[in-house]
C-alpha positions, -999 to +999 in steps of 0.1 A: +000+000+000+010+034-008+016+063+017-010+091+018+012+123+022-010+153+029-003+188+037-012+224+030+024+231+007+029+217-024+070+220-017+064+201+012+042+171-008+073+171-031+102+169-003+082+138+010+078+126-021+109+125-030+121+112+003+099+083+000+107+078-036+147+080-028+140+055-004+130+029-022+150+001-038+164-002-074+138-030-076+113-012-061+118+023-079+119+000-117+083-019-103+068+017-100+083+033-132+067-002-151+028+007-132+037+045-139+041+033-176+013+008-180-017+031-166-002+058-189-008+036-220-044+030-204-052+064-201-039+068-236-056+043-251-091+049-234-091+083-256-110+069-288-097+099-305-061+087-300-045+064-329-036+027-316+001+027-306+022+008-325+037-025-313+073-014-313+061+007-279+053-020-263+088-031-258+097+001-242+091+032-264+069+059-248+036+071-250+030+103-273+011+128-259-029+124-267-038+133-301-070+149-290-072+153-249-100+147-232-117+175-217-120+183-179-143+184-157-153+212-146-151+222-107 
């Protein structure tokens, strides 16, 4: 389970962060880059309005940026 940092700064959400990211292991810091990666490609490939990525990708290329982003919500 991941930590739930909270706070009222933004600097200090990034200093823990980066603490807890730094204190990972090698293992541990590649696990999260490869779930970082994967829901990327999910969010990208939800967008109907994005093309299909090509299969070379797959074996570590990187995700363009959306061909048409979705729009926000609105608060």
């Amino acid at each position: 389970m991941r930590p739930v940092f909270k706070s009222r700064y933004k600097a200090d959400l990034d200093e823990q962060q980066r603490r807890y990211y730094w204190s990972l292991t090698p293992h541990e810091r590649l696990a999260l880059a490869v779930r970082l990666n994967q829901q990327a490609r999910m969010i990208y490939a939800v967008n109907p309005a994005n093309p299909p990525l090509p299969t070379a990708t797959i074996d570590g290329g990187r995700v363009l940026k959306s061909a048409a982003p979705l729009p926000r919500r609105g608060r």
